[in-house]
MARRO-170710 format. One line per field, with one value per residue (C-alpha): residue number from 1; residue in three letters; chain; z, y, x. Coordinates in steps of 0.5 Angstrom, whole numbers, plus 500, padded with zeros to 3 digits. Layout:
num c(NUM:...);
residuo c(ALA:...);
cadena c(A:...);
zz c(Z:...);
yy c(Y:...);
xx c(X:...);
This chain:
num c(1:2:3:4:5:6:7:8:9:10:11:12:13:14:15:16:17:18:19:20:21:22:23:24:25:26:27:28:29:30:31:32:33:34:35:36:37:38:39:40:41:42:43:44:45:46:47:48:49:50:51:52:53:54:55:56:57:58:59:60:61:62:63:64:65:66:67:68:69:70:71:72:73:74:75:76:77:78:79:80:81:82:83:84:85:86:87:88:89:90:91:92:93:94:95:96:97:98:99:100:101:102:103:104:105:106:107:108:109:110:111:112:113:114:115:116:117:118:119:120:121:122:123:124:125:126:127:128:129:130:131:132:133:134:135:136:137:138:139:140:141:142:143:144:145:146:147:148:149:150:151:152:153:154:155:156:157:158:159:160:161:162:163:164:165:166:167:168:169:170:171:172:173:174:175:176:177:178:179:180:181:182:183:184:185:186:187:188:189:190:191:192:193:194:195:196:197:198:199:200:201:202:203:204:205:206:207:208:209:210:211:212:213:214:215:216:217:218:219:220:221:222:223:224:225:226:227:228:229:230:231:232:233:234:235:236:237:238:239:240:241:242:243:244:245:246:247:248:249:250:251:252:253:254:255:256:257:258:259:260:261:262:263:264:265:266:267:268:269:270:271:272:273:274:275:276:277:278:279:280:281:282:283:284:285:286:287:288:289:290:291:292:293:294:295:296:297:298:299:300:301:302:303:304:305:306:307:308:309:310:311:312:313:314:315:316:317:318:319:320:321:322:323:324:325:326:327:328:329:330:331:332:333:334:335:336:337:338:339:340:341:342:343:344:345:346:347:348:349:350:351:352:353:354:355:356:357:358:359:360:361:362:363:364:365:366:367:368:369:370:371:372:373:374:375:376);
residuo c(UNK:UNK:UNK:UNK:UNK:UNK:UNK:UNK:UNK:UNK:UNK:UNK:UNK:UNK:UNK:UNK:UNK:UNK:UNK:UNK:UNK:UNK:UNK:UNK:UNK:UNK:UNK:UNK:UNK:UNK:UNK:UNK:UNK:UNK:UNK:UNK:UNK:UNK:UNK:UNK:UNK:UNK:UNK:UNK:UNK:UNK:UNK:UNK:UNK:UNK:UNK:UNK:UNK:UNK:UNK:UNK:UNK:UNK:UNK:UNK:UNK:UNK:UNK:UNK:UNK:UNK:UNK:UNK:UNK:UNK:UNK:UNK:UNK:UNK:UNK:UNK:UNK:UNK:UNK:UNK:UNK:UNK:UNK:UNK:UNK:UNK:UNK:UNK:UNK:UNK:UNK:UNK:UNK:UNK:UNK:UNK:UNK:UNK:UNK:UNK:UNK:UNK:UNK:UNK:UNK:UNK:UNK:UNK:UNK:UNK:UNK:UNK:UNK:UNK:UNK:UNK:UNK:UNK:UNK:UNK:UNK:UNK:UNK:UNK:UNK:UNK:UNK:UNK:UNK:UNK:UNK:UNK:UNK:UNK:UNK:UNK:UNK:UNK:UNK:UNK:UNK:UNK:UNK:UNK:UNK:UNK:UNK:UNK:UNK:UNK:UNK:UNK:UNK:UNK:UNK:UNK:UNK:UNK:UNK:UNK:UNK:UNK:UNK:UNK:UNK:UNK:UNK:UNK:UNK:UNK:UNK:UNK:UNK:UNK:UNK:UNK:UNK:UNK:UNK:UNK:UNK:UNK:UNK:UNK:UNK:UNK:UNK:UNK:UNK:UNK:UNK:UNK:UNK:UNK:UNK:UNK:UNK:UNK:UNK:UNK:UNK:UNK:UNK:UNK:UNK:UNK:UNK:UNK:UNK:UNK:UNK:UNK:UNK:UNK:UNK:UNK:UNK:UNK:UNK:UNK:UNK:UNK:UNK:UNK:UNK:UNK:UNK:UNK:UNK:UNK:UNK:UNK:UNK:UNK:UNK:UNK:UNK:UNK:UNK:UNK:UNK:UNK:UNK:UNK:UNK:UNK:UNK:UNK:UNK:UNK:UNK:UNK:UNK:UNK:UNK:UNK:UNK:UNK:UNK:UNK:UNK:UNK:UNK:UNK:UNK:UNK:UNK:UNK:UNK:UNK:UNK:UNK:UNK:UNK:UNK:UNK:UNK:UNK:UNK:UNK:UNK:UNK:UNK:UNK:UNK:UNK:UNK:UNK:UNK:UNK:UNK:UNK:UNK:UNK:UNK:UNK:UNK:UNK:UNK:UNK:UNK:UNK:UNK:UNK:UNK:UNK:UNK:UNK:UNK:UNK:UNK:UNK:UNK:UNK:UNK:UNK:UNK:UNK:UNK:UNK:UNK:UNK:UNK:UNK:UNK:UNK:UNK:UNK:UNK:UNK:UNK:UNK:UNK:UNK:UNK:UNK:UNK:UNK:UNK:UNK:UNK:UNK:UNK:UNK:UNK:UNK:UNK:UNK:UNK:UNK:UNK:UNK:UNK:UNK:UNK:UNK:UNK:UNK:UNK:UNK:UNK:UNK:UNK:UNK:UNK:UNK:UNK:UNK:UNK:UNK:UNK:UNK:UNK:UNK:UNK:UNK);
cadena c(A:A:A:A:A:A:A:A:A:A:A:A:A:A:A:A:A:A:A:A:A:A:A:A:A:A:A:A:A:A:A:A:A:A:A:A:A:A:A:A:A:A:A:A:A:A:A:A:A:A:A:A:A:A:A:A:A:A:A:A:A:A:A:A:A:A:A:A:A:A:A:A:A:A:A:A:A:A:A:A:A:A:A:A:A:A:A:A:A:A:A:A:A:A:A:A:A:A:A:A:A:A:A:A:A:A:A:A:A:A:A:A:A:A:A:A:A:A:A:A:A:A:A:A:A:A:A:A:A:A:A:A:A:A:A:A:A:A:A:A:A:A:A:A:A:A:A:A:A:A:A:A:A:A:A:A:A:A:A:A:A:A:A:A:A:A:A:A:A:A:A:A:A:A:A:A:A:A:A:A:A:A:A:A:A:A:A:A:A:A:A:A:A:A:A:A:A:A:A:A:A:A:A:A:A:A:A:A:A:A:A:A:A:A:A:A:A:A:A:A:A:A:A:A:A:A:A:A:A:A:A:A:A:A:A:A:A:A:A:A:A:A:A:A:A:A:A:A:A:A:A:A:A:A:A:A:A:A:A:A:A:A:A:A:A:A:A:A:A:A:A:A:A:A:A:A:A:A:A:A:A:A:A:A:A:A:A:A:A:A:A:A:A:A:A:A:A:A:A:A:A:A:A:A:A:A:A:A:A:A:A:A:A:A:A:A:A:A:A:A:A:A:A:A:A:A:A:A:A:A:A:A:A:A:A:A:A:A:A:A:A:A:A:A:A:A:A:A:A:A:A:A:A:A:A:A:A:A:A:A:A:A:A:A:A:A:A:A:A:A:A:A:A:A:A:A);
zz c(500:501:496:490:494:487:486:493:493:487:490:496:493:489:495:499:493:493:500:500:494:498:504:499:496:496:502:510:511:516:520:522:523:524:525:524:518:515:516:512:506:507:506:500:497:493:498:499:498:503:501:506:507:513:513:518:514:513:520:521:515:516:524:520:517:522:526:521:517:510:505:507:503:506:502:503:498:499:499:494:490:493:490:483:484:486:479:474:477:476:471:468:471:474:482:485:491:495:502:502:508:505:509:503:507:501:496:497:499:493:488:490:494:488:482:485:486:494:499:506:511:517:521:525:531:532:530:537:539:533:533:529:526:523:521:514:511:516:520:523:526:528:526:529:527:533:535:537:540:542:550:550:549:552:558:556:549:546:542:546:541:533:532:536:529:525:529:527:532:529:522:518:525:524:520:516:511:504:503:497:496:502:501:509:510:505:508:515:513:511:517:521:517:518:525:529:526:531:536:531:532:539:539:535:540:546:543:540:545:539:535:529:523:515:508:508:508:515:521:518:512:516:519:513:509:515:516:509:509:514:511:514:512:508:506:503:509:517:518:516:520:526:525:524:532:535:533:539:540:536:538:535:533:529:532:528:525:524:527:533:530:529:537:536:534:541:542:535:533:540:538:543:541:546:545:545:550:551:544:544:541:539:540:533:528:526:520:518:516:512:511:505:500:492:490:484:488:488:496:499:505:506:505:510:515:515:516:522:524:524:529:534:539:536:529:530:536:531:529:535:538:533:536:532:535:534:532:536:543:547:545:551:547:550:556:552:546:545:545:551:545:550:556:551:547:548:545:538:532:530:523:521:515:514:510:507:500:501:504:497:493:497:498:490:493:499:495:492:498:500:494:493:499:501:503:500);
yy c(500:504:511:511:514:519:521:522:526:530:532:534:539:542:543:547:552:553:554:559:563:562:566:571:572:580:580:584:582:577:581:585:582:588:586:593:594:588:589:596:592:588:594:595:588:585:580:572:566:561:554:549:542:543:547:551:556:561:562:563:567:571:572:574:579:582:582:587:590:587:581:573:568:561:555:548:544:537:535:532:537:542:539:539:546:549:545:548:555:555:553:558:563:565:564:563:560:565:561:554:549:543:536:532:534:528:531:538:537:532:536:543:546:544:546:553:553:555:558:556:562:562:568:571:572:565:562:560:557:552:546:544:539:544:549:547:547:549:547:550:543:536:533:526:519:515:507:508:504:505:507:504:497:497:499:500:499:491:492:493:492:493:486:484:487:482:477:473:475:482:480:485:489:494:501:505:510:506:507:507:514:518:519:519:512:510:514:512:505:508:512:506:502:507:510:504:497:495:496:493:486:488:489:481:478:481:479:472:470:469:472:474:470:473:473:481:485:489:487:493:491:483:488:491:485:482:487:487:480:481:484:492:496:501:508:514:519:519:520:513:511:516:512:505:505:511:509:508:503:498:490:489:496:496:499:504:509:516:523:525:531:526:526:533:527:524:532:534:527:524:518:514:515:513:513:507:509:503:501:500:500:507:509:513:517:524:527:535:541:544:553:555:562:561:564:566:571:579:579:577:580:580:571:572:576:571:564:569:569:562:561:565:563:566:565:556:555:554:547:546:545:539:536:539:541:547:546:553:550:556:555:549:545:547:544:541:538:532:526:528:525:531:525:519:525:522:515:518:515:522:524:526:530:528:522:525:524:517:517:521:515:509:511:507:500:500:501:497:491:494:492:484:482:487:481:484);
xx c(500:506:507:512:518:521:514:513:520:518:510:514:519:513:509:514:515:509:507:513:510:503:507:510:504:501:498:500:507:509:514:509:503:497:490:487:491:488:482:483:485:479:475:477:476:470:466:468:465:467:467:465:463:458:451:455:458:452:451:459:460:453:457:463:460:456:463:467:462:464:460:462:458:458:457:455:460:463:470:470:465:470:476:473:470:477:481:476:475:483:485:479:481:475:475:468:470:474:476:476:475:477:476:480:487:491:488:490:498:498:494:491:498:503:499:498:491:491:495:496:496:498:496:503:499:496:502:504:497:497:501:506:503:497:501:503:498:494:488:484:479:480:474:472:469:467:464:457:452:444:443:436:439:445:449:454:458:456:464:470:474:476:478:471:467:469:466:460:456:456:456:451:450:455:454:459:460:463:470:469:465:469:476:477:476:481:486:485:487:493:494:493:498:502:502:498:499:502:496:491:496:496:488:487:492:488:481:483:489:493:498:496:497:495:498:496:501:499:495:491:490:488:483:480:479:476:471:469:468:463:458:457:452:455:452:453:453:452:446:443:448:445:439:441:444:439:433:430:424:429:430:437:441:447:454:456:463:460:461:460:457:451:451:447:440:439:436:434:431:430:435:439:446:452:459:463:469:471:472:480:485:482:475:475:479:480:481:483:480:484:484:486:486:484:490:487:482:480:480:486:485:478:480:486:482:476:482:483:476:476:482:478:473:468:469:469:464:459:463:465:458:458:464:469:476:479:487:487:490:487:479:476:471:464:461:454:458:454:458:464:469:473:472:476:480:487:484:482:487:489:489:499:499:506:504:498:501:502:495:494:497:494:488:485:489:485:478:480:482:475:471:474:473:467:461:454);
């Protein structure tokens, strides 16, 4: 599953020249950052549009906007949708999308970054709030997917453990988005493979009392092969999944992978949703959100000034009541987030873009190990 270390090597060198040209851009000087000065920039600038794979953009570009005094218009668009929509509108030449907050973190290094499309900004004045390892490019969310199960039924989490999914009892009983039309999942694997196969190996001696033994290349890719093999749900979004586990009333209820995000239906829908805190080796993933300029756009300042915006307290909240976890290390996650993922936190596979590229460039061999084996 591993990248093509040359292409990886060539893919690398583009990006760091670009991410330089991205920070020389024309825009307020890093030396002396001054937020007033920006914002007067921006006042001269046309309005933005924001690109973003949630309904919460409006509200936070519409609060944007009341905030300065100056037109940001949210729209919701899909990653992948995303992708796409930057690629035509640069090599047209016609910017639609001013601001991008992309969840497609491999493909924005691999493709987006290199060719030039988007810049990655890091606002001077939060450098020292943001960790490093979400700084280039820069994220402003960590964004999980957690085990869940339904409460009416069950004390406590049924599945203790990954391996446990794959069991016979659990055939056709587990939920999850298909692999194979969301890029995250695929790349997971990867990061898996990459950072924590030797914790899945641990995970199948814990569960089975035996080391494993498979022709597989990685006990990840063992894991993977097996939980296809026993047939999963598999769907096109999270909110089939909210239902197949929350549902109440239900004698027999899925386990699930979705967002915690979806953590808000035990209070929109009544649903009954719990978090498997005991799941282990990990009680879920996270992937990146990522903050990036158009480089193509007539509004740099006004775009920087909002990627400041959504580094602030103010700016994210509306994404952090969904569970979303600010990269800003001085922003608390709400008391009444709906899933307590902050209670496990330290138990979230998390998500380093330093092999995005590799993530990039395995992402079809894992769809494709996915699809052979996938049982229907």
């Amino acid at each position: 599953m591993k990248a093509n270390c040359t292409r990886r090597g060539i893919a690398i060198a583009t990006l760091s020249a670009a991410l330089l040209a991205g920070m020389a851009s024309p825009g307020p000087a890093q030396e002396a950052f001054d937020l007033d000065a920006l914002i007067e920039a921006a006042r001269a600038e046309p309005p933005i549009t924001v690109y973003d794979s949630t309904g919460k953009i409006v509200d936070m570009a519409e609060a944007f906007s009341s905030t300065y005094g100056l037109d940001a218009t949210g729209v919701k668009v899909s990653a992948t949708a995303q992708f796409e929509q930057i690629t035509r509108e640069a090599q047209s030449g016609n910017v639609q999308g001013d601001v991008a907050l992309i969840t497609d973190t491999p493909a924005a290094v691999a493709q987006l970054l290199p060719r030039g499309y988007v810049e990655s900004w890091l606002p001077p004045d939060m450098e020292d709030k943001i960790p490093a390892q979400f700084r280039n490019p820069l994220a402003i969310t960590t964004n999980a997917n957690v085990f869940a199960y339904n409460t009416e039924v069950h004390d406590t989490c049924p599945v203790t453990n990954m391996w446990q999914l794959t069991d016979p009892e659990w055939q056709g009983r587990f939920a999850m988005v298909d692999p194979l039309t969301k890029g995250t999942y695929p790349d997971w694997f990867n990061q898996m493979e990459t950072y924590g196969d030797e914790l899945v190996a641990q995970a199948y001696e814990d569960y089975f009392g035996e080391p494993l033994v498979t022709d597989q290349p990685s006990a990840t890719a063992a894991w993977v092969v097996a939980l296809a093999e026993s047939g999963p749900l598999v769907t096109d979004g999270d909110d089939a999944i909210s239902e197949a586990v929350g549902v109440r009333g239900q004698a027999d209820p899925f386990v699930g992978l979705l967002s915690s995000a979806k953590f808000r239906d035990n209070e929109d829908q009544d649903h009954a949703l719990g978090l498997c805190s005991e799941m282990r080796p990990w009680v879920g993933w996270s992937y990146t959100k990522l903050g990036l300029i158009a480089s193509g756009t007539d509004s740099p300042n006004l775009a920087r000034l909002f990627i400041h915006y959504v580094l602030t307290e103010d700016g994210i909240m509306p994404q952090m009541v969904d569970g979303k976890i600010p990269t800003n290390s001085e922003i608390a996650m709400p008391d009444d987030e709906p899933s307590g993922i902050m209670e496990v936190h330290d138990l979230v596979f998390g998500y380093d873009s330093a092999s995005a590229l590799e993530d990039w460039d395995a992402r079809q061999d894992w769809q494709d190990l996915w699809l052979v084996h996938l049982s229907r």
